[in-house]
ZAKOL-284222 format. One record per residue (C-alpha): residue in three letters; x, y, z. Coordinates in steps of 0.1 Angstrom, whole numbers, plus 5000, padded with zeros to 4 digits. Example, Ala and Ser with C-alpha at 12.3 -4.5 7.8 and 13.67 -1.06 7.14 Angstrom:
BEGIN
+------+------+------+------+
! type !    x !    y !    z !
+------+------+------+------+
!  ALA ! 5123 ! 4955 ! 5078 !
!  SER ! 5137 ! 4989 ! 5071 !
+------+------+------+------+
This chain:
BEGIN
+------+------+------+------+
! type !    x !    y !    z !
+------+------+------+------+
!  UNK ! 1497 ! 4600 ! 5569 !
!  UNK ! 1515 ! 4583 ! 5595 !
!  UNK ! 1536 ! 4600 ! 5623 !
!  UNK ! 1579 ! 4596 ! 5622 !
!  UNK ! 1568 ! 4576 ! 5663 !
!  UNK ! 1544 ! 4555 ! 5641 !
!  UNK ! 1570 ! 4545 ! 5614 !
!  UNK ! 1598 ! 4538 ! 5641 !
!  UNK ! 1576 ! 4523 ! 5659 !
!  UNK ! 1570 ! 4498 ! 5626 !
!  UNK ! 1605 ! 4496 ! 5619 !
!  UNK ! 1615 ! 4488 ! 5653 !
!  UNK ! 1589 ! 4456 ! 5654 !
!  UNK ! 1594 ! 4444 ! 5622 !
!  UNK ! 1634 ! 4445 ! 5632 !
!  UNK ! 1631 ! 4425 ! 5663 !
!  UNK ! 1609 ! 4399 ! 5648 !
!  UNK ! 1628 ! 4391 ! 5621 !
!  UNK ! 1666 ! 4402 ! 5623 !
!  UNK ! 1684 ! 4378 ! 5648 !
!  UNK ! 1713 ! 4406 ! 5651 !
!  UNK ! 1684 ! 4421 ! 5673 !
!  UNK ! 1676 ! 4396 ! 5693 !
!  UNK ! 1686 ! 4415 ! 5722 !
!  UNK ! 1669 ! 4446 ! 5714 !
!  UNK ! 1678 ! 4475 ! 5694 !
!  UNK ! 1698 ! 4512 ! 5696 !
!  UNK ! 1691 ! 4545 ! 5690 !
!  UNK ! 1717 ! 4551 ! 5662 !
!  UNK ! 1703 ! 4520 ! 5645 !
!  UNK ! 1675 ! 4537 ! 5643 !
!  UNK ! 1684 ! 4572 ! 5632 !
!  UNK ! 1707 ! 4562 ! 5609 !
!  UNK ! 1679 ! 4539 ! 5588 !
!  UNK ! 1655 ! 4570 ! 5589 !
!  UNK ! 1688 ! 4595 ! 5587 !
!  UNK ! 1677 ! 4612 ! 5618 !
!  UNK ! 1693 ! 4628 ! 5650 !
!  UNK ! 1695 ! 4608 ! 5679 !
!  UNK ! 1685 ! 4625 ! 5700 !
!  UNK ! 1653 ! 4632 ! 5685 !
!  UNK ! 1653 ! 4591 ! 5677 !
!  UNK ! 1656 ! 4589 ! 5714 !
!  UNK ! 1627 ! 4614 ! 5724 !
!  UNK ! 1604 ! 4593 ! 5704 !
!  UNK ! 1617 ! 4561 ! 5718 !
!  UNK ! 1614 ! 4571 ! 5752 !
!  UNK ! 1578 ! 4581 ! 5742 !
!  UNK ! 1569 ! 4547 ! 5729 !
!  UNK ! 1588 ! 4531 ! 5764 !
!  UNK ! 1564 ! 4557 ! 5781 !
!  UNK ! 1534 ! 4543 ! 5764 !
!  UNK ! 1544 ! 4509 ! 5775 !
!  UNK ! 1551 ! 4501 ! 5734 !
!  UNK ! 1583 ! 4495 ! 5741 !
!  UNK ! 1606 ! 4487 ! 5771 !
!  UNK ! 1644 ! 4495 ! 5769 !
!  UNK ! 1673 ! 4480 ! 5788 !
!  UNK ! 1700 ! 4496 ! 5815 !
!  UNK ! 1730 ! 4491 ! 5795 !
!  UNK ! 1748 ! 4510 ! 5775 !
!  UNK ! 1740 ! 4517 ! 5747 !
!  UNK ! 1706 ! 4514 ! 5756 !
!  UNK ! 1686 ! 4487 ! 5737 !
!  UNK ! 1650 ! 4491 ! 5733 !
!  UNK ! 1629 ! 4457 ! 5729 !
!  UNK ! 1590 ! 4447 ! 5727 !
!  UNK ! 1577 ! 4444 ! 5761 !
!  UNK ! 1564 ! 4413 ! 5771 !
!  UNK ! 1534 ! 4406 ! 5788 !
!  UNK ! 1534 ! 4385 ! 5829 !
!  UNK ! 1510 ! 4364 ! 5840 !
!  UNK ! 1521 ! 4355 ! 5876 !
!  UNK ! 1554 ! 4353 ! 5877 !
!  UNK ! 1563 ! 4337 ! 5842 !
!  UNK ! 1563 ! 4358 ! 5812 !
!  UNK ! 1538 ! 4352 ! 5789 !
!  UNK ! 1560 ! 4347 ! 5754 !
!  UNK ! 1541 ! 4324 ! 5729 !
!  UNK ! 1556 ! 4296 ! 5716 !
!  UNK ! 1581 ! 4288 ! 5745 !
!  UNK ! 1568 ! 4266 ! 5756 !
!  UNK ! 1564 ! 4242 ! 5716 !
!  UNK ! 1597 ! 4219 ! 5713 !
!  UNK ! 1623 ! 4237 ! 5687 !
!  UNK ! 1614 ! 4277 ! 5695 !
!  UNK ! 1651 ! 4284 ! 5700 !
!  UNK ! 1666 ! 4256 ! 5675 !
!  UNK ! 1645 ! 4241 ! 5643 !
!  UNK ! 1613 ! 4263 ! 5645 !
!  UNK ! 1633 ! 4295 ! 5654 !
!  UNK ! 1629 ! 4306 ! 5619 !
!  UNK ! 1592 ! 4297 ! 5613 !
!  UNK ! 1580 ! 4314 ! 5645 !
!  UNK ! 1603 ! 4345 ! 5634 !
!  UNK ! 1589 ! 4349 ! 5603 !
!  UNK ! 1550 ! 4340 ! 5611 !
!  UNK ! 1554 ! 4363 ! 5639 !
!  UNK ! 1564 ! 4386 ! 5618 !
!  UNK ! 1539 ! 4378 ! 5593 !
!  UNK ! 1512 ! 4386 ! 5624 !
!  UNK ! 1528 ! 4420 ! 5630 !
!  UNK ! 1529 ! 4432 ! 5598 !
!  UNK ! 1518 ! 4464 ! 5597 !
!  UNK ! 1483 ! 4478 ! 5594 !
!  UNK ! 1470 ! 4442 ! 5585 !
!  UNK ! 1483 ! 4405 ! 5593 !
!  UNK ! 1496 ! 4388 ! 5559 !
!  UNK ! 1482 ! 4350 ! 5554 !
!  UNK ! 1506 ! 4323 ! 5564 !
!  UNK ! 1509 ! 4286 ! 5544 !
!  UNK ! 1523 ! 4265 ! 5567 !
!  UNK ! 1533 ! 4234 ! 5551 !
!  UNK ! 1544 ! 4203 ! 5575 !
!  UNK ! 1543 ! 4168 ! 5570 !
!  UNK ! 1510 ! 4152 ! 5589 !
!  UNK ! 1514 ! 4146 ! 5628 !
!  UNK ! 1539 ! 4171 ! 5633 !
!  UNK ! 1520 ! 4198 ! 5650 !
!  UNK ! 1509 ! 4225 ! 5626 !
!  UNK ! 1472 ! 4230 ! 5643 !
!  UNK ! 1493 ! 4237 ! 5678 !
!  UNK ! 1515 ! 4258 ! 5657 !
!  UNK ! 1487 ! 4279 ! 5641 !
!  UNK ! 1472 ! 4282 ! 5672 !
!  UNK ! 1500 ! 4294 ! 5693 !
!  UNK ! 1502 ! 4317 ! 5661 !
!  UNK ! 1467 ! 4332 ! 5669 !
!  UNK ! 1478 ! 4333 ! 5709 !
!  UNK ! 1505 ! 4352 ! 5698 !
!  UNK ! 1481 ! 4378 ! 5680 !
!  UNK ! 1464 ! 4383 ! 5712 !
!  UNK ! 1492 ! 4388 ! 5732 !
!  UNK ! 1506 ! 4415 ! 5708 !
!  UNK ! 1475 ! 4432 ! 5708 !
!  UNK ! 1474 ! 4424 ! 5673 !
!  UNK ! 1437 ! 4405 ! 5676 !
!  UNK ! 1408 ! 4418 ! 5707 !
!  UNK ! 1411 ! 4392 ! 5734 !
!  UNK ! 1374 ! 4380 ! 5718 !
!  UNK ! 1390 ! 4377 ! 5685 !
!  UNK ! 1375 ! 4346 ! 5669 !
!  UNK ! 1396 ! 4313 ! 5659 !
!  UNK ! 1380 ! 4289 ! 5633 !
!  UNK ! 1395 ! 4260 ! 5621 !
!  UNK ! 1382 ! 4238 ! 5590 !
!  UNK ! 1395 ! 4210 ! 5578 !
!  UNK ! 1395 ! 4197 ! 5542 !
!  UNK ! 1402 ! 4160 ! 5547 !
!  UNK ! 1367 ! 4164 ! 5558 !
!  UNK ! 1354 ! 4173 ! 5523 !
!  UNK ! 1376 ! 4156 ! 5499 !
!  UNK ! 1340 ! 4139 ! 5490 !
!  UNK ! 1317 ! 4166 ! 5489 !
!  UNK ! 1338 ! 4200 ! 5477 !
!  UNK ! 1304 ! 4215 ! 5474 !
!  UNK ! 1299 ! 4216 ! 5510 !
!  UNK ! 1340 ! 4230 ! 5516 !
!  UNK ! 1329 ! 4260 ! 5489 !
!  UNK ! 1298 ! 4266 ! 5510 !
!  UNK ! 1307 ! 4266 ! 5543 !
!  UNK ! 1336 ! 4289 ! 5531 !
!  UNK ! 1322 ! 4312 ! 5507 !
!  UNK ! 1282 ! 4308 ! 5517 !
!  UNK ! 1271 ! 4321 ! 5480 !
!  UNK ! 1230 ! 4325 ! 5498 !
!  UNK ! 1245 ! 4346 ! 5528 !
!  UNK ! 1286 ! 4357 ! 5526 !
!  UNK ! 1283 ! 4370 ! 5562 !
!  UNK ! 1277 ! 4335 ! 5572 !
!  UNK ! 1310 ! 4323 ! 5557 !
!  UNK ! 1337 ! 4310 ! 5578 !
!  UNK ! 1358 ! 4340 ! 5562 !
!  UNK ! 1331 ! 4369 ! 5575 !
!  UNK ! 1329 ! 4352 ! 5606 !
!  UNK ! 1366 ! 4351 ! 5614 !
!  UNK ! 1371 ! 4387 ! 5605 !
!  UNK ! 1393 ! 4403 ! 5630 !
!  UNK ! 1406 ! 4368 ! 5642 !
!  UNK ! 1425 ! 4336 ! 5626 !
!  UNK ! 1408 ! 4316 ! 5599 !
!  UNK ! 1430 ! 4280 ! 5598 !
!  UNK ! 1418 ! 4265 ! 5564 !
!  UNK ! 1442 ! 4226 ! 5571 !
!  UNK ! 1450 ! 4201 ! 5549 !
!  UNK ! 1446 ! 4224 ! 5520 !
!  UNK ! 1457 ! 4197 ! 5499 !
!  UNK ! 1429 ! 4172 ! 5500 !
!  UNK ! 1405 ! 4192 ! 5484 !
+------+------+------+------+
């Protein structure tokens, strides 16, 4: 059964990742009024996940608590920053694949649909970054990527590389267990 810190925890992610009234971070009486808690016990737990470097807060008031994120140098390290449209057109993909990534106690599958040239492999793979960075995937976690167009001819070959029928822990899906499988152009085969 999980722990009241777990679900918070949960409800807290899933909130910043997908409600833009968040975006700054989010309060204690949020919080305690979705679970209909005290506060101050809402804040104990906070300030245990801020102590467990789960979550970071702010020196405002009210205090906001956000996800931390992770430096490298001196930049921060948020994925997808740096792809053309993260705060305007793609805002809402990335929210909702991250979302989709963080979903709790396993990622969901994504179908990114996109007209051709328009960047979907970078997208899917700042997708599986992303999973690293939010400790979602092991920093070994494994990223394959098959392409269809490649098989249009031969299907045969697509179901065996994908399924392997002979030996199943030597399909694509067994191998990328605990990683990113990126099956594109779905639609050619």
């Amino acid at each position: 059964m999980k722990t009241t810190k777990e679900s918070v925890f949960e409800f807290v992610q899933k909130q910043l990742m997908t409600n833009m009234d968040f975006k700054d971070g989010i309060s204690t009486k949020v919080i305690a009024e979705y679970f209909q808690l005290q506060r101050s016990n809402v804040s104990t737990l906070l300030n245990e996940l801020v102590k467990d470097n789960r979550l970071e807060k702010t020196n405002t008031r009210p205090v906001l608590y956000y996800l931390p994120q992770k430096e490298v140098g001196n930049e921060l390290n948020t994925v997808g920053k740096a792809m053309i449209g993260t705060d305007g057109s793609l805002a809402k993909a990335l929210q909702v694949a991250k979302a989709a990534i963080l979903y709790p106690n396993n990622s969901l599958n994504v179908l990114v649909t996109a007209k051709p040239g328009s960047g979907t492999t970078h997208f899917v793979y700042t997708l599986y970054l992303y999973g690293k960075e939010a400790g979602v995937f092991s920093e070994c976690a494994p990223f394959y990527k098959i392409n269809c167009r490649h098989y249009k001819n031969n299907i045969e070959e697509l179901d065996e590389k994908l399924f392997s029928p002979k030996n199943i822990e030597d399909s694509l899906f067994a191998k990328s267990r605990g990683g990113m499988l990126f099956i594109d152009n779905v639609n050619f085969s």
